[in-house]
C-alpha positions in Angstrom: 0.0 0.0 0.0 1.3 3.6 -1.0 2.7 5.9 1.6 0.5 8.9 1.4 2.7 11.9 0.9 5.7 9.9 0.0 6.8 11.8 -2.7 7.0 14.8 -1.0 9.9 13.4 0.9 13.4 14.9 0.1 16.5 12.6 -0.6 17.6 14.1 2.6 14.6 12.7 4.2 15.2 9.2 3.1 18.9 9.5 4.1 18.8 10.2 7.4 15.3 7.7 7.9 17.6 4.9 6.4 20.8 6.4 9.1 18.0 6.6 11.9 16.8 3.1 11.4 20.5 1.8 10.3 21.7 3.1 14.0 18.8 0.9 15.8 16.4 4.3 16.1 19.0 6.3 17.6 19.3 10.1 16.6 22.6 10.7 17.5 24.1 7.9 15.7 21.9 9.1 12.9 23.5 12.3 13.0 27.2 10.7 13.8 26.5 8.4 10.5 25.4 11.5 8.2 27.5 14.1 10.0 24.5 16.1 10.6 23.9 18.4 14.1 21.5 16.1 15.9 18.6 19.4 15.5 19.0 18.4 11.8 17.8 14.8 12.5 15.5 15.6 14.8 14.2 18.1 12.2 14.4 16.0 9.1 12.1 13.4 11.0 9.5 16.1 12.4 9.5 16.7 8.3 9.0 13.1 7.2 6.3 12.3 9.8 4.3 15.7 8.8 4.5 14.5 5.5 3.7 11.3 5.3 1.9 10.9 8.7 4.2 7.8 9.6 6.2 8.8 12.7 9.9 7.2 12.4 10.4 6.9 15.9 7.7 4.6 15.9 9.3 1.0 15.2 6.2 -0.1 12.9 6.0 3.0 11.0 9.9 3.5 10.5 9.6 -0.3 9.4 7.2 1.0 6.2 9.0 3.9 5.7 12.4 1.9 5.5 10.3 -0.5 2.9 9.1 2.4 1.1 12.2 3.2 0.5 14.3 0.3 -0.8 11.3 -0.5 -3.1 11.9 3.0 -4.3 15.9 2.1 -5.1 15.1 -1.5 -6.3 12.9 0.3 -8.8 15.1 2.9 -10.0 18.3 0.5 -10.1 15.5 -2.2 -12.3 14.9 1.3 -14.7 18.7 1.7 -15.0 19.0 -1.9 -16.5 
């Protein structure tokens, strides 16, 4: 099912989602990860659940998020081919 207002979401969105989730839902290591100030993180997920509605602190909604967006690269890598 579609992620309303996925689309809206800026590549610096994704990134630091994926760093978020990647450092087991930790902000700072999201911001170590993407050398980012951790008010960067904290604002780029403030953006992403405003967005989208999905709150990535939330373990179930970062889990569709995080889905959302490797189908996202699997598609555009499958374009590339």
């Amino acid at each position: 099912m579609p992620i309303k207002g996925f689309d809206t979401l800026t590549p610096d969105d994704k990134r630091v989602v994926m760093a978020f989730a990647d450092g087991r839902m930790n902000m700072s290591e999201a911001a170590r990860k993407e050398r980012y100030a951790y008010t960067t993180v904290m604002y780029h997920l403030t953006s992403v659940r405003a967005k989208t509605g999905l709150d990535p602190r939330d373990f179930h909604d970062l889990a569709q998020l995080v889905q959302a967006i490797k189908d996202e690269r699997k598609e555009y890598e499958q374009q590339d081919e």
